[in-house]
C-alpha positions in Angstrom: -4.4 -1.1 17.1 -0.9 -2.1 15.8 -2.8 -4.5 13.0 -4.7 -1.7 11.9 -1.7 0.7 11.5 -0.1 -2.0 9.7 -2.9 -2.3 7.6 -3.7 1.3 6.7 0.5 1.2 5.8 0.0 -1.7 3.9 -3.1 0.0 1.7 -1.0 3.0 1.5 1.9 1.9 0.0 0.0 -0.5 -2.4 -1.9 2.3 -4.1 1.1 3.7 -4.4 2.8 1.1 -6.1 -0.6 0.8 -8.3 0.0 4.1 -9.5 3.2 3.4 -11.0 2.5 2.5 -14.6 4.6 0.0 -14.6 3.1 -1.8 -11.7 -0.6 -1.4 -12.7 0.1 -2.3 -16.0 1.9 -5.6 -14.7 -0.9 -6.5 -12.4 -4.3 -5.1 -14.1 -3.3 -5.2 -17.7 -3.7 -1.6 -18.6 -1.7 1.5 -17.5 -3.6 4.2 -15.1 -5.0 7.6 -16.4 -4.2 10.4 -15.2 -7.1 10.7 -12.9 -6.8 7.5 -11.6 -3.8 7.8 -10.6 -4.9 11.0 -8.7 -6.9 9.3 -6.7 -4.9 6.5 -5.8 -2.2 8.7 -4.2 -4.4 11.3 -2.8 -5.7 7.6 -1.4 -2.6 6.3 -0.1 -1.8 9.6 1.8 -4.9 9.3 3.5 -4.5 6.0 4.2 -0.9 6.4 5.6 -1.6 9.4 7.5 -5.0 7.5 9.0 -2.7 4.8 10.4 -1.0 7.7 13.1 -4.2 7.8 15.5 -4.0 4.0 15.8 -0.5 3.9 16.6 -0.8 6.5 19.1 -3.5 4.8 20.6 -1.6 2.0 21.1 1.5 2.9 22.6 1.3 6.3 23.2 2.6 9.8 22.4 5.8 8.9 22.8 6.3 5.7 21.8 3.2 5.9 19.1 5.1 7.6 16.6 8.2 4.9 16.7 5.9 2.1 16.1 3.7 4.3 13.0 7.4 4.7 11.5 8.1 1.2 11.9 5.3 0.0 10.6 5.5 2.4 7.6 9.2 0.7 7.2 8.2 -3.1 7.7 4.7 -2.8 5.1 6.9 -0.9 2.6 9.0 -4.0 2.4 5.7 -6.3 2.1 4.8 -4.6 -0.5 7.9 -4.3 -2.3 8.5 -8.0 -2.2 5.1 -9.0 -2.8 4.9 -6.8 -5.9 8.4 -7.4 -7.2 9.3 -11.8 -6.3 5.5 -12.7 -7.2 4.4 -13.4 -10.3 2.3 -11.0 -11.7 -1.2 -11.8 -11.7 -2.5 -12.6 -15.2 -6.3 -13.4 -16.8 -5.6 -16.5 -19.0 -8.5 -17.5 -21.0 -7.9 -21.0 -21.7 -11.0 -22.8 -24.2 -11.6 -26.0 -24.9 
């Protein structure tokens, strides 16, 4: 149950970052309209708020909500470095 709360986190904060036009232009080559960029927050929310049950699940009521926030903590650092030290992700068409 802790993966998957750490996953859900993950999603979350990566459409979030994907929403950013700087971010999606960086890493897909064209900057988000405004309805795209709707739906990947109103994505992200849903995906950070579906990664409570797990965490309850796991550890608890008391101890549930301490590992959620953690987990929210430690996969908005993933993402941040992954998104920020990596190079960005480019289509290179190289003919012969």
């Amino acid at each position: 149950m802790s993966l998957i709360t750490l996953l859900l986190a993950l999603a979350g904060f990566l459409l979030f970052a994907l929403a950013t036009d700087e971010h999606h232009q960086r890493r897909l080559g064209r900057r988000p309209d405004v309805g795209t960029r709707r739906r990947m927050r109103l994505a992200a929310w849903v995906s950070i708020i579906a990664a409570f049950p797990p965490a309850i699940m796991a550890y608890g009521a008391v101890f549930g909500p301490i590992l959620w926030a953690g987990m929210l903590m430690l996969a908005a650092g993933i993402v941040f470095l992954a998104l920020n030290l990596s190079p960005a992700w480019r289509r290179t068409d190289r003919r012969s």
